[in-house]
C-alpha positions in Angstrom: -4.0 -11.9 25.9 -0.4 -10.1 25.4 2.0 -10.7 22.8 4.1 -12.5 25.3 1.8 -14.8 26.4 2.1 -16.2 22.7 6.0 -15.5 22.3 7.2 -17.9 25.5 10.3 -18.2 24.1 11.7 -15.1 24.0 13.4 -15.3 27.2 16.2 -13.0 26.9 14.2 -9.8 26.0 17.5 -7.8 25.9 18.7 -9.5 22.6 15.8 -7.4 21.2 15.0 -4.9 19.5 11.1 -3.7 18.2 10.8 -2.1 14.7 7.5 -0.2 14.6 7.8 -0.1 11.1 5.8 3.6 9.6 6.4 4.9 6.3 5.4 7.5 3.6 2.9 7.8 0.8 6.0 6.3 -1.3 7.5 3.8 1.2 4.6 2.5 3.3 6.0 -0.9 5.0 2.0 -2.3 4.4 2.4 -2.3 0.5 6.0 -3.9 1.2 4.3 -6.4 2.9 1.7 -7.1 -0.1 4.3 -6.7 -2.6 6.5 -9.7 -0.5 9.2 -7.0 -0.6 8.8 -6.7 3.4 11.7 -8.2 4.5 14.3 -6.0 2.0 12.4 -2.6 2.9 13.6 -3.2 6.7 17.1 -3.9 6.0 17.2 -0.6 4.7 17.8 2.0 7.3 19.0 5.7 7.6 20.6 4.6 11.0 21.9 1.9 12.9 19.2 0.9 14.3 19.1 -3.0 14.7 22.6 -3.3 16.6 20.7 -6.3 18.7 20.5 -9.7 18.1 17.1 -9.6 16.8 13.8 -7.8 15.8 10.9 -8.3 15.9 9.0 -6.6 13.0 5.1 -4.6 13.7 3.8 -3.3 10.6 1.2 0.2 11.7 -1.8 -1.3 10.6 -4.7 0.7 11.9 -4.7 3.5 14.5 -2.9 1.8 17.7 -3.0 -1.7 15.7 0.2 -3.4 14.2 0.8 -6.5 11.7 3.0 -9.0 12.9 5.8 -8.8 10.2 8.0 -11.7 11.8 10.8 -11.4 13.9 14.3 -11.3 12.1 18.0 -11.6 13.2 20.3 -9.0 12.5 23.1 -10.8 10.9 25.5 -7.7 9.4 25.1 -4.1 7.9 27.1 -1.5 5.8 27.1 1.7 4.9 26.1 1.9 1.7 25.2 5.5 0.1 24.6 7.1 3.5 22.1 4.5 4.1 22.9 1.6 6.3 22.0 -2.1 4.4 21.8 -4.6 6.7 21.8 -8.6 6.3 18.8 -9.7 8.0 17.4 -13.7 8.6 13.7 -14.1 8.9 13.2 -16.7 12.2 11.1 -19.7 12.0 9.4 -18.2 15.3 5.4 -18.8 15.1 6.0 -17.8 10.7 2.3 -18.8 10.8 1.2 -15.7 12.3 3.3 -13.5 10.3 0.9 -11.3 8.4 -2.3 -12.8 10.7 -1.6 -11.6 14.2 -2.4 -8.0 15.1 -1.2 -5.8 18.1 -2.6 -3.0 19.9 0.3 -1.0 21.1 -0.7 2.6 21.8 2.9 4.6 20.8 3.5 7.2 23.1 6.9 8.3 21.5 8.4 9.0 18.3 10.9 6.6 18.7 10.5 3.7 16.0 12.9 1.3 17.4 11.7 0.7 20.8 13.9 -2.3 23.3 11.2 -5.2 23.6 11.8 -5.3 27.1 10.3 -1.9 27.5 7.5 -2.0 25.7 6.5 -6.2 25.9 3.7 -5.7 28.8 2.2 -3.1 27.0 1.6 -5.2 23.4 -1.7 -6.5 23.6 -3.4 -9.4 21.4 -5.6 -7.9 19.1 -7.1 -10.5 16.8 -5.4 -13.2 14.3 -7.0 -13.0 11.2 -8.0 -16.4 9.4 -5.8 -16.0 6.5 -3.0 -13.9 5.9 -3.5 -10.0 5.7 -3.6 -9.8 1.5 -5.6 -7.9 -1.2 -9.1 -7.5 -0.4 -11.3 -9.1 -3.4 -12.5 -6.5 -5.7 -14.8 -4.8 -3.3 -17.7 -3.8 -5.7 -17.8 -1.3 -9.0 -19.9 1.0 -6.7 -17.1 0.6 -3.4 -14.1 0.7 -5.5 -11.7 3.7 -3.6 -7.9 3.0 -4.0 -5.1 5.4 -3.5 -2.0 4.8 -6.0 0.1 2.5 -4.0 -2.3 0.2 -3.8 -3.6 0.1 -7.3 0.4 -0.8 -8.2 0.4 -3.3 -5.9 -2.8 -4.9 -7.7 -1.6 -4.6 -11.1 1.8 -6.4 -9.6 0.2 -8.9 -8.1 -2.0 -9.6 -10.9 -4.9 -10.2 -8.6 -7.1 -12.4 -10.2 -10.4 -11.0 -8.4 -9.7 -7.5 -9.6 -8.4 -8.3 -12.8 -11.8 -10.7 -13.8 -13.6 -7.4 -12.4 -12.2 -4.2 -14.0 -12.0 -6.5 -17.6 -15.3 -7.5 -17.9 -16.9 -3.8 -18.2 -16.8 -0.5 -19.9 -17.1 2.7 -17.9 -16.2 6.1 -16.9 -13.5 6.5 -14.2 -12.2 9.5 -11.6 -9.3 10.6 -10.3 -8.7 12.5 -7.5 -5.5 14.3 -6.4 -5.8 13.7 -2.8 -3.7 17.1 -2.0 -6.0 20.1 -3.8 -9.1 17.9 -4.6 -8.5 19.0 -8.3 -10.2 15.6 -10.2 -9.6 13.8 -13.5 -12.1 12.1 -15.6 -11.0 9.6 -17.9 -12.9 6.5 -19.8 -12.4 2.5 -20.6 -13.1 0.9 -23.0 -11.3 -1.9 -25.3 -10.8 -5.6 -24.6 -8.9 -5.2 -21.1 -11.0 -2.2 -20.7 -10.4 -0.8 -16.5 -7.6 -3.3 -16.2 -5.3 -2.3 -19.1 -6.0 1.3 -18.7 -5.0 1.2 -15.2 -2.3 -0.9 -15.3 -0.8 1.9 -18.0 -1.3 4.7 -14.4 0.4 2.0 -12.4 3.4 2.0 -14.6 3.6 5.4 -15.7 1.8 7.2 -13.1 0.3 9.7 -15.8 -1.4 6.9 -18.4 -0.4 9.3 -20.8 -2.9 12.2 -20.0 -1.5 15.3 -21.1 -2.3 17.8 -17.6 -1.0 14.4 -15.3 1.9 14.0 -17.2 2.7 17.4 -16.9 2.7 17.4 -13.6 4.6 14.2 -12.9 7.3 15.6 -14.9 7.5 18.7 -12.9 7.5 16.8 -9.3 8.5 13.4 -10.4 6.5 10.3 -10.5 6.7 10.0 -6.8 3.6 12.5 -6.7 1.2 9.8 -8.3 0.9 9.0 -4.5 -1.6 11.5 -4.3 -3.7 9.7 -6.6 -7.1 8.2 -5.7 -8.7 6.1 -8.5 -13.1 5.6 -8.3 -15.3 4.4 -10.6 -18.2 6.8 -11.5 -20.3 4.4 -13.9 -19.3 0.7 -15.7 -21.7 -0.5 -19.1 -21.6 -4.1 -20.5 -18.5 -5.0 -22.9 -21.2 -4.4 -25.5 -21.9 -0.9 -25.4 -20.7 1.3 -28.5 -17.3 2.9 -27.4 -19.0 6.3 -28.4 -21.4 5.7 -25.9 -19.1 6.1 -22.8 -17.2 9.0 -24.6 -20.2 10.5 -24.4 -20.5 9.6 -20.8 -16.8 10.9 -20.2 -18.2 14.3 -21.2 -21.5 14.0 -19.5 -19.1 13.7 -16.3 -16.6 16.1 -17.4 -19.2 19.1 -17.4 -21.0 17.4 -14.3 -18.2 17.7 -12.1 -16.5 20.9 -13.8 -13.1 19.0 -14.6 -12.3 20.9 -17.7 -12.8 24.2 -15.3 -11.1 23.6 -12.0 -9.4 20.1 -12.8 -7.5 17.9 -14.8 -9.0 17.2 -18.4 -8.2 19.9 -20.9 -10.8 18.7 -23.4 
């Protein structure tokens, strides 16, 4: 099936314009879309990009895959700051599959802002998801792997399935700085236990750690990107805090972190 066997209506293909929305560590257009904050990431643009009627708005997804981010029209723009704000309107065309309809387009170009009328034969139907592309429910102590941006967007969100999760244990905790492999061990404990202490790295970036916050002072808090967060071992709420101090140690020396990476005691 092809996107425009689903989109009859767009009959005047030049009116169009194709975002294939890509982004950074720090501005990824899929934590946008999570954080509902989709629509005002797009209408800011280094160029003047949308100067057609409309857009319709793919989200990179998976390698040659693309969420269906709606299609917009392009009401006005400004300069504003060397940036160009636009004034966008989010259509009423097929809304239901916004964030459920995923297309395999395999881009051949660097060009993010491709005419629709080029490109329409070669979007194909992927799959439409049964419910709206969200947070995946906590995934397991033993499967938990989250980079930065998405452990904010958790925390934001207040998802319930995580928050139930990383609360109801104690436990020893990784993380990994994704661009030298140098790792940090850190431990939970307390009422909130995983979820308050990681909701403190979502704010801060650093939670506080000495060696992180040095470093997010020096290159700003836009490097927490790098961070990955794991879990290395959880205990019931009713283990003595001392006991997973001691464990924090136990990993500390197993994994060399006071050595080669973060922790400086």
């Amino acid at each position: 099936m092809k996107f425009r066997d689903i989109f009859t209506e767009l009959e005047n293909l030049t009116k169009y314009k194709v975002h294939l929305a890509t982004g950074q560590k720090d501005n990824d257009p899929l934590i946008a879309f999570l954080q509902d904050k989709f629509k005002e990431w797009q209408e800011s643009q280094a160029n003047r990009n949308f100067e057609r009627d409309y857009i319709v708005s793919l989200i990179s997804y998976d390698t040659s895959e693309w969420l269906f981010a709606g299609i917009y029209k392009s009401i006005d723009s400004k300069l504003v700051k060397k940036r160009y704000k636009y004034k966008t309107e989010l259509l009423d065309l097929h809304s239901d599959l916004i964030g459920r309809l995923i297309i395999r387009y395999k881009k051949k170009f660097r060009q993010s802002y491709p005419y629709l009328e080029n490109i329409i034969d070669d979007l194909d139907v992927s799959q439409i998801l049964k419910e709206k592309y969200s947070i995946i429910d906590f995934p397991g102590y033993e499967n938990t792997i989250i980079d930065f941006n998405y452990l904010q967007t958790i925390i934001k969100k207040n998802d319930k399935s995580w928050c139930t999760a990383l609360q109801n244990v104690k436990g020893v905790y990784l993380i990994t700085d994704k661009t030298n492999g140098k790792q940090y061990v850190g431990s939970a404990y307390g009422e909130y236990s995983f979820w308050s202490r990681w909701a403190q790295y979502a704010q801060s970036g650093h939670g506080g750690n000495i060696e992180l916050k040095s470093i997010i002072e020096e290159n700003g808090k836009n490097y927490a990107q790098n961070f990955q967060f794991s879990i290395l071992e959880i205990h019931t709420k009713i283990t003595d805090d001392n006991k997973i101090i001691e464990r924090e140690q136990h990993w500390k020396n197993v994994l060399l972190t006071k050595e080669f990476g973060y922790n400086k005691n």
